[in-house]
Z-matrix of the N, CA and C atoms (Angstrom, degrees):
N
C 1 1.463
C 2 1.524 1 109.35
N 3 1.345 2 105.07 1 154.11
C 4 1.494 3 93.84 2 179.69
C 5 1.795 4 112.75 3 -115.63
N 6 1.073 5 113.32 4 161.15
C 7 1.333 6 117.47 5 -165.87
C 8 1.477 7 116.69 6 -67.50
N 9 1.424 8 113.50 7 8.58
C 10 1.511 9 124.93 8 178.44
C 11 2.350 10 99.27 9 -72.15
N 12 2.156 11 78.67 10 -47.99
C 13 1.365 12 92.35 11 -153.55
C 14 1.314 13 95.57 12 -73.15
N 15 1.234 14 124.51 13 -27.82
C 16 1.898 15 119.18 14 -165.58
C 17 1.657 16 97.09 15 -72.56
N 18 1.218 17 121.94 16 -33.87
C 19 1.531 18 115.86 17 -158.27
C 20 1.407 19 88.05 18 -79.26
N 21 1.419 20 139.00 19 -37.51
C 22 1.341 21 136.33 20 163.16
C 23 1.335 22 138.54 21 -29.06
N 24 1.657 23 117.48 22 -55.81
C 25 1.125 24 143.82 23 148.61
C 26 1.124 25 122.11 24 -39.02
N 27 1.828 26 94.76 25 -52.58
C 28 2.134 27 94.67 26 179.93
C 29 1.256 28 93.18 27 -72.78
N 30 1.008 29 137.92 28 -25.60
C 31 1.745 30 122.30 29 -158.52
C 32 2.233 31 95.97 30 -87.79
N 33 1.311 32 103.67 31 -34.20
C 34 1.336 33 108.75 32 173.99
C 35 1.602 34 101.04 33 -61.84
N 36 1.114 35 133.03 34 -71.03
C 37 1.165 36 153.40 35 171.11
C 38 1.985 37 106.95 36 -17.35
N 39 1.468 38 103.50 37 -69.02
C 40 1.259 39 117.68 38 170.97
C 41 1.509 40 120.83 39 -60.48
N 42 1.193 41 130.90 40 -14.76
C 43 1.399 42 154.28 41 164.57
C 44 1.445 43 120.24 42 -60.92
N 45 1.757 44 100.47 43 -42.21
C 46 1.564 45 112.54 44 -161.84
C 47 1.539 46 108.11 45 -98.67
N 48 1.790 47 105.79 46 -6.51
C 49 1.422 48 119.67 47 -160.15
C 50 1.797 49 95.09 48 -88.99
N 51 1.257 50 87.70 49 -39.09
C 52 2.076 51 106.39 50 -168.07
C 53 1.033 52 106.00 51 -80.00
N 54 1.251 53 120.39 52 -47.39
C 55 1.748 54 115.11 53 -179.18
C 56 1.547 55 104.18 54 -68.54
N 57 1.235 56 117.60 55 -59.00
C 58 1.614 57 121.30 56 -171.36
C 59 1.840 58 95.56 57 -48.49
N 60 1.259 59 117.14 58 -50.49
C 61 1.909 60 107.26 59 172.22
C 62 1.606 61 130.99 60 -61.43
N 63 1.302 62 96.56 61 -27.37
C 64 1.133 63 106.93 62 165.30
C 65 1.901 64 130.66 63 -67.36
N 66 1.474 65 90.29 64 -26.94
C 67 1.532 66 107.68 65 -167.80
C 68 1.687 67 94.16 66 -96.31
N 69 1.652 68 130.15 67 -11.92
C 70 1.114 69 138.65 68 -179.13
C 71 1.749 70 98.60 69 -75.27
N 72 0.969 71 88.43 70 -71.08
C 73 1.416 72 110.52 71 -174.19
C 74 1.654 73 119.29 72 -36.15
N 75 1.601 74 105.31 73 -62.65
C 76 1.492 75 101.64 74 167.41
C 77 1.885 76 114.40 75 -77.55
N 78 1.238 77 98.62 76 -6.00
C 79 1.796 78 81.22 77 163.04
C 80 1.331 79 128.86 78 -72.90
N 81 1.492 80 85.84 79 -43.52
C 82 1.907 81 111.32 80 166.92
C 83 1.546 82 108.98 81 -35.10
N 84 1.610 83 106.12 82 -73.48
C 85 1.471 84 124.64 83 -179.32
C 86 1.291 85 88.15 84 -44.22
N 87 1.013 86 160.93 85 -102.49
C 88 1.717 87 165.47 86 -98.96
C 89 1.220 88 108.97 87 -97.10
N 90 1.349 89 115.37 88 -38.82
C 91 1.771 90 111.53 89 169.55
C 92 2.002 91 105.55 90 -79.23
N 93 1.404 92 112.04 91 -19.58
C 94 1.474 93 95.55 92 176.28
C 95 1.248 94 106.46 93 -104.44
N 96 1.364 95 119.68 94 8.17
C 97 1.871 96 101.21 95 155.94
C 98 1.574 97 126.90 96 -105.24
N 99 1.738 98 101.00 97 -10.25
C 100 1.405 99 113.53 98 139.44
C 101 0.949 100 139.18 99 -44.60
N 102 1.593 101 130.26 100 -45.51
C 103 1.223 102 144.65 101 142.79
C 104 1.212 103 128.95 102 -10.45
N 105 1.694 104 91.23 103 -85.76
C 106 1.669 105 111.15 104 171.50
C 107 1.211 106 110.77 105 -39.66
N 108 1.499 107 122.51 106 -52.64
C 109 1.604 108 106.87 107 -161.65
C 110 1.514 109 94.27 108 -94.69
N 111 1.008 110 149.64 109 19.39
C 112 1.427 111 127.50 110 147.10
C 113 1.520 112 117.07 111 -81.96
N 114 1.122 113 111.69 112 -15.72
C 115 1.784 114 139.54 113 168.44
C 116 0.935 115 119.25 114 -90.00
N 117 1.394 116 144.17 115 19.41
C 118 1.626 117 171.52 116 77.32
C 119 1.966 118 94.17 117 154.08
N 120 1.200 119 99.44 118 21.96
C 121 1.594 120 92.17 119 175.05
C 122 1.087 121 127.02 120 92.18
N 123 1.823 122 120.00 121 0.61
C 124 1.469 123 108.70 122 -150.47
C 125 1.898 124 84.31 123 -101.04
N 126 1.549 125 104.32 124 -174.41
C 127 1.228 126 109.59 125 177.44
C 128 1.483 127 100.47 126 -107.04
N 129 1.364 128 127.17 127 98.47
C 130 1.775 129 141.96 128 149.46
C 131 1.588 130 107.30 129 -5.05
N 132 1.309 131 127.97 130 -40.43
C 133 1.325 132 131.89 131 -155.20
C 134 1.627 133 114.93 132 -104.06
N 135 1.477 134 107.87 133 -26.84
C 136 1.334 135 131.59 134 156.95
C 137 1.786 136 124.98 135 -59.16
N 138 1.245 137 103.26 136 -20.39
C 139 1.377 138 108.53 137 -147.44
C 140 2.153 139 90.92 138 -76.71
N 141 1.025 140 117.99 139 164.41
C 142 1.502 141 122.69 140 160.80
C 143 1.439 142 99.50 141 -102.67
N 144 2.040 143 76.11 142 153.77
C 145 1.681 144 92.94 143 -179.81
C 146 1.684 145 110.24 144 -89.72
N 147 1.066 146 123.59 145 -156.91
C 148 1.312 147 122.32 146 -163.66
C 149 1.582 148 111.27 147 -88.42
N 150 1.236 149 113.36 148 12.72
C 151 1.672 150 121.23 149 -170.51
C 152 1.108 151 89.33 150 -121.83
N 153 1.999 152 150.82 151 -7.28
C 154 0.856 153 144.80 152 -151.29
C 155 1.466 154 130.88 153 80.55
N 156 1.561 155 109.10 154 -35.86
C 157 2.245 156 109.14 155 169.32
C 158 1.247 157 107.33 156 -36.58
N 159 0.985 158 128.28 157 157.94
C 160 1.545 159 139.92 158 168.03
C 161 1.698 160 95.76 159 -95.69
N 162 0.966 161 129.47 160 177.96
C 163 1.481 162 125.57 161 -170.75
C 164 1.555 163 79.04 162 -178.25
N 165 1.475 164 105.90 163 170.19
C 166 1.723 165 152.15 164 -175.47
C 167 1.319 166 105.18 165 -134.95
């Protein structure tokens, strides 16, 4: 092969790595703000415990 075609491949290669993360990423985002609002939106980690502390 010649080094025209390998830098091609890596650059194909590097193409399929970024988009496929990219397409991770906003699925991610979209299934966890789906989430939230089926979970009425609030933040879980905010909430107080039964003595009043807020806890995480």
């Amino acid at each position: 092969m010649s080094g025209t075609t390998m830098l091609v491949i890596a650059l194909v290669g590097l193409l399929v790595v970024m988009f496929g993360g990219l397409a991770l990423a906003v699925g991610l985002g979209l299934l966890t703000r789906r989430r939230q609002r089926l979970d009425g939106g609030e933040d879980r980690g905010a909430q107080p415990d039964s003595g009043g502390t807020a806890f995480k």
